[in-house]
VOVO-111694 format. One line per 8 residues: their letters; for each residue x, y, z of C-alpha. Coordinates in steps of 0.5 Angstrom, whole numbers, plus 500, padded with zeros to 3 digits. Example, Ala and Ser with C-alpha at 12.3 -4.5 7.8 and 13.67 -1.06 7.14 Angstrom:
<recs>
AS> 525 491 516; 527 498 514
</recs>
This chain:
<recs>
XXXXXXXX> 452 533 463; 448 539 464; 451 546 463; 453 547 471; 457 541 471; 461 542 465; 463 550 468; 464 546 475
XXXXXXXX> 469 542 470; 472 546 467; 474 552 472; 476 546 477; 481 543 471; 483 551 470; 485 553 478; 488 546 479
XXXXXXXX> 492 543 472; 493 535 474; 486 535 478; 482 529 477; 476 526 479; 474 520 483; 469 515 486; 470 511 492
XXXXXXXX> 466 506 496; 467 509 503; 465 504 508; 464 506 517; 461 503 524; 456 506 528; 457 501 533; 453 494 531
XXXXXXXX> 452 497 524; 455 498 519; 454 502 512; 457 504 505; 456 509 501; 459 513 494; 464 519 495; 466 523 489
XXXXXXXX> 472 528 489; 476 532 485; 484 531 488; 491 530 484; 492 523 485; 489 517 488; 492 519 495; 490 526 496
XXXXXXXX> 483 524 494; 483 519 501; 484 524 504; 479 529 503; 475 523 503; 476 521 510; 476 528 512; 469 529 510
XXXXXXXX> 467 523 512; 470 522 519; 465 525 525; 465 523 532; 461 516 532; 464 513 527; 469 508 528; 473 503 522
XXXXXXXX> 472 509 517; 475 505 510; 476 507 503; 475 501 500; 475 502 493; 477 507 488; 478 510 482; 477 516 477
XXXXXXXX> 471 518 473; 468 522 469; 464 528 472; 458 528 468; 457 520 471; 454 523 477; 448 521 479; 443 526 481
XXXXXXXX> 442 524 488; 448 527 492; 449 534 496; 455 538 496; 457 542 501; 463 546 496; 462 543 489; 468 539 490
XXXXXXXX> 467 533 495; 461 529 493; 456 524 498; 451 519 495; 444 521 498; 443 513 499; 447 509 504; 446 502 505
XXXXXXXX> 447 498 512; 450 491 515; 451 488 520; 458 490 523; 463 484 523; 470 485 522; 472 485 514; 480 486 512
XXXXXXXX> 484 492 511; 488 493 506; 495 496 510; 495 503 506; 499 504 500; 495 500 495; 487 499 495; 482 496 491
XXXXXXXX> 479 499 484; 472 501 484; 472 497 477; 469 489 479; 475 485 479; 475 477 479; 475 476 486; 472 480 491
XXXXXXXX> 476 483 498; 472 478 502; 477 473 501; 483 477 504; 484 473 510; 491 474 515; 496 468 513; 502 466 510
XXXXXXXX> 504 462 504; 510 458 502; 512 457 494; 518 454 492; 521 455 484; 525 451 480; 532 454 481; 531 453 489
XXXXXXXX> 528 460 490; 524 460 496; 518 465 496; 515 467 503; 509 471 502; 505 474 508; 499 477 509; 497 482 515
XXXXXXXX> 494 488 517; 497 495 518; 498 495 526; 502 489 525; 507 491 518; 512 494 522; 512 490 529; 512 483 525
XXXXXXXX> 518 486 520; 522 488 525; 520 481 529; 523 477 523; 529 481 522; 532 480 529; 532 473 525; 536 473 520
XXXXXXXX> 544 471 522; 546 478 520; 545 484 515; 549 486 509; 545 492 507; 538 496 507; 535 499 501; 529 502 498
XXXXXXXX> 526 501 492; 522 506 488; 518 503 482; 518 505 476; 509 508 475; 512 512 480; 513 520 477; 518 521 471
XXXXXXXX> 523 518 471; 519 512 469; 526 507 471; 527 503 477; 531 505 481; 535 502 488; 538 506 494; 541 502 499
XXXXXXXX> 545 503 506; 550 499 509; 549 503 516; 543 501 517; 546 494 520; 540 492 526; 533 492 527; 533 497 531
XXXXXXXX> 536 502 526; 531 499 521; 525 501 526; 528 508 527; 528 510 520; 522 506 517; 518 510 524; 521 517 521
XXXXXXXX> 520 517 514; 514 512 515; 509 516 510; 515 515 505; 515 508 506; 511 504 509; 505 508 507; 508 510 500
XXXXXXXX> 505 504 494; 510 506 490; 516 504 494; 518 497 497; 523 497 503; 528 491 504; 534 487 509; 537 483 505
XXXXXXXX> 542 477 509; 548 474 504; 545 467 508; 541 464 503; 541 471 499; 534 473 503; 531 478 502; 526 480 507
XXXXXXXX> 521 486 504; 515 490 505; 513 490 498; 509 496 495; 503 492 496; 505 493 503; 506 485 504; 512 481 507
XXXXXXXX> 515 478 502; 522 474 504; 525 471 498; 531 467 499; 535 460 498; 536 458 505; 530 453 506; 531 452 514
XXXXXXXX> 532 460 514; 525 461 511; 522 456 516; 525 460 521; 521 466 518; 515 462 518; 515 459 524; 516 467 528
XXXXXXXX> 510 468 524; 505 463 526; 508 464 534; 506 472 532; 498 470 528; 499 469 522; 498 462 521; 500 458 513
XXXXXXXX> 495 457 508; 494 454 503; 490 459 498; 493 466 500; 489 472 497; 494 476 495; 492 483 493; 498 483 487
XXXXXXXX> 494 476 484; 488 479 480; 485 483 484; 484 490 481; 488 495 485; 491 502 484; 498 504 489; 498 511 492
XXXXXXXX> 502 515 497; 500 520 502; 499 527 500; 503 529 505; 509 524 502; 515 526 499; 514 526 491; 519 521 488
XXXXXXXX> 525 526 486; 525 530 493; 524 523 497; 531 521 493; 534 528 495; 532 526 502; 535 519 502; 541 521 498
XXXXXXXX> 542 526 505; 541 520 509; 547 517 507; 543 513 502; 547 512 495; 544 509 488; 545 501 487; 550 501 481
XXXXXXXX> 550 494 477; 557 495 477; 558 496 483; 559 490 489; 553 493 493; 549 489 488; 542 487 491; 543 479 489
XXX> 535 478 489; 532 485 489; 523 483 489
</recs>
């Protein structure tokens, strides 16, 4: 590390107390070609340092613009070849292009690490899978892009007989205190209240990778969630209620596979949340204000098959 870029180091951690540094593969469209390049940038968490990155690098004539991976780093492993405008966000001075194609995006909430995992994104594909546990336990797994979460959520609660309650879930990597915790609601009964609440507080919620949403239906004890890898997961007993759920996903695109790429099956990723999100004890205090209450296990609202 030269003498300049340890001082930059140094004065960023003194103006910012939890400042990190990250890298990031950043890819876009220029019409019918692509490219990617390295990013780096100083930010307080993964999400915050997306942002920046995408504000940087959006300009009109850019279409697709993804960070497609990242993850922290240490400041003296810069290359040379970057420009800076302001000692904070950092660009590669080499960019690479490819023929555009369409590549799977990840919905947002979870993305893949900078560091080479087992497997590699070109195996993401849009699809459904069905696993079946000894206890009887029907697993429905299913993997879309963003666009599609909400709508194809809503679509599969209007199949469910009926609805117990609704609850949120915050995971416990999530900022101290590091515990699993439950707030449910039982006034959230249909699919266009559900759909109103997820709208409104979306940033909180369906963007939010520490966070997994769930309808649960006493009907075969199901539990249809988008998980904090923002994928549909429908847990449940009932197998003709799951293949209802299956069949509503095929009519929708999302056909069934046999080998389905799930980003929580040993590819390398990190969660993260919008910097303009909620932190966790303030996102707590907002649904406690939405009439939202903490699932006590000695309380009847337990969730049967909480994921």
């Amino acid at each position: 590390m030269t003498p300049r870029s340890a001082s930059l180091e140094a004065r960023m951690k003194t103006y910012h107390e939890n400042v990190e540094f990250f890298r990031a593969l950043v890819k876009w469209s220029e019409g019918d070609t692509s490219f990617f390049t390295t990013y780096w940038t100083w930010a307080e968490h993964i999400g915050d340092a997306i942002e920046r990155i995408q504000g940087d690098a959006s300009r009109p004539g850019i279409d697709d613009l993804i960070v497609a991976e990242i993850g922290p780093c240490d400041f003296g492993d810069r290359p040379d070849e970057v420009t800076s405008n302001d000692d904070n966000i950092f660009v590669s001075d080499t960019r690479h292009a490819f023929p555009t194609e369409h590549s799977f995006r990840l919905p947002y909430g979870v993305v893949l690490s900078a560091e080479q995992g087992p497997h590699d994104s070109d195996e993401f594909a849009i699809g459904h899978s069905i696993q079946e546990y000894d206890d009887g336990l029907i697993e429905l797994a299913a993997v879309v892009e963003e666009p599609a979460l909400l709508s194809l959520y809503i679509r599969l609660i209007d199949k469910l007989p009926d609805i117990d309650v609704f609850w949120v879930k915050l995971h416990d990597e999530w900022e101290e205190p590091a515990v699993e915790a439950i707030y449910t609601n039982k006034s959230l009964d249909d699919s266009r209240k559900i759909e109103s609440f997820l709208i409104k507080n979306r940033l909180d919620t369906l963007s939010n990778g520490y966070v997994t949403i769930t309808t649960y239906c006493e009907q075969g004890q199901t539990n249809l969630n988008i998980s904090d890898h923002k994928m549909i997961v429908i847990l449940g007993y009932d197998r003709s209620l799951i293949e209802v759920m299956g069949q509503t996903l095929e009519e929708s695109g999302v056909p069934r596979r046999k080998q389905l790429a799930k980003v929580d099956c040993e590819f390398y990723h990190w969660h993260f949340r919008h910097p303009k999100s909620k932190r966790r004890r303030d996102l707590i205090a907002a649904l406690e204000g939405k009439g939202f209450s903490e699932w006590n296990p000695d309380e009847s609202n337990t969730p049967s098959t909480a994921s």
